[in-house]
KEROTOR-394917 format. One line per field, with one value per residue (C-alpha): residue number from 1; residue in three letters; z, y, x negated. Coordinates in steps of 0.5 Angstrom, whole numbers, m for minus. Each point is the difference from the previous one (the first is absolute). Layout:
REM KEROTOR-394917
num NUM, ...
residuo Ala, ...
up Z, ...
north Y, ...
east X, ...
REM end
This chain:
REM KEROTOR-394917
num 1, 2, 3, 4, 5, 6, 7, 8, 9, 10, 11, 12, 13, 14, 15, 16, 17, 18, 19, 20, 21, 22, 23, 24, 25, 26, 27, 28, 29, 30, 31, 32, 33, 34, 35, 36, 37, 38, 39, 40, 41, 42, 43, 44, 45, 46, 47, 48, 49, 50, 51, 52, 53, 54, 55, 56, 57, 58, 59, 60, 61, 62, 63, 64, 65, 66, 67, 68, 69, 70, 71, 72, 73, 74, 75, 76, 77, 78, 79, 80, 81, 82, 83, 84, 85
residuo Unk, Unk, Unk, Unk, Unk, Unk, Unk, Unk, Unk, Unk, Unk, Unk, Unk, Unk, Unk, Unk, Unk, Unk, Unk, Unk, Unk, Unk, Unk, Unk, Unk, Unk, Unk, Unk, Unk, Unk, Unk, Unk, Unk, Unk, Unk, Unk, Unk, Unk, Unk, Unk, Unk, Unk, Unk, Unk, Unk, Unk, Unk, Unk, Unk, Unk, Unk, Unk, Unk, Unk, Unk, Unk, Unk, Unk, Unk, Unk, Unk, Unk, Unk, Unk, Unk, Unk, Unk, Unk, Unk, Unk, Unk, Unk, Unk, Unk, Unk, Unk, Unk, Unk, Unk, Unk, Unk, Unk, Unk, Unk, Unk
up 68, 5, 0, m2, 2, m7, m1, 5, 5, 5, 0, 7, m1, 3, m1, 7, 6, m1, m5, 0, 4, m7, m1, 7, m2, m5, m7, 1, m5, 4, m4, 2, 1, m3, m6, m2, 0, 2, m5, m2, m2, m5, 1, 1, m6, 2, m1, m6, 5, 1, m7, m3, m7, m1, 2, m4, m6, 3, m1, m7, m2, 3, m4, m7, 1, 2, m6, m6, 3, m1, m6, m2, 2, m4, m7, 1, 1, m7, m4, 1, m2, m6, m6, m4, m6
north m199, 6, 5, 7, 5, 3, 4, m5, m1, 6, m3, m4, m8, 1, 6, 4, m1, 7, 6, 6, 7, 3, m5, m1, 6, m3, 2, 6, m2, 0, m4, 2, m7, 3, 2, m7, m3, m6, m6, m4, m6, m4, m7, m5, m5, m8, m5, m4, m6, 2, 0, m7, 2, 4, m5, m5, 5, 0, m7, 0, 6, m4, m6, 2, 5, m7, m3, 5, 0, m8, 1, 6, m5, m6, 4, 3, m6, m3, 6, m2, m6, 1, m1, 8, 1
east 34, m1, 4, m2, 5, 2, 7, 3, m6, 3, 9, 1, 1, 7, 6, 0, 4, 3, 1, m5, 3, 1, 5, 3, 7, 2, 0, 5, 5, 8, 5, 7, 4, 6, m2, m2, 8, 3, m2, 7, 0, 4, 3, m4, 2, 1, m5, m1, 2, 6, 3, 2, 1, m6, m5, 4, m2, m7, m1, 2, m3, m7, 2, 2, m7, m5, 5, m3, m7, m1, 4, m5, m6, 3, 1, m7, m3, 4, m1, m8, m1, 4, m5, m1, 1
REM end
């Protein structure tokens, strides 16, 4: 398939090297340092590992759901094949 220049025909293969002459100083905008303020940070909370209990509560939490999904399958599969009315 040939090339046949189109809207894209004159861009260059690759970015330039360097930026053009009209963007060399910059954009012209100051941003005063002082007016951002200094970003605080709260307490960094401890790791789910480090709690016994909560993992313990995790634990039963994931087997009580698996347990009322395979019982939700189960019921579903014994309401389909009762007899209709």
């Amino acid at each position: 398939m040939a090339d046949d220049g189109g809207v894209l025909g004159n861009l260059p293969n690759s970015r330039p090297g360097k930026r053009s002459e009209k963007r060399g100083s910059g954009d012209g905008v100051y941003v005063d340092r002082a007016m951002r303020g200094e970003r605080i940070h709260g307490p960094v909370p401890p790791s789910p590992a480090d709690d016994p209990v909560g993992a313990v509560v995790r634990a039963g939490t994931s087997v009580a759901v698996t347990g009322v999904k395979v019982s939700a399958a189960l019921m579903r599969e014994v309401f389909h094949r009762l007899p209709r009315p």
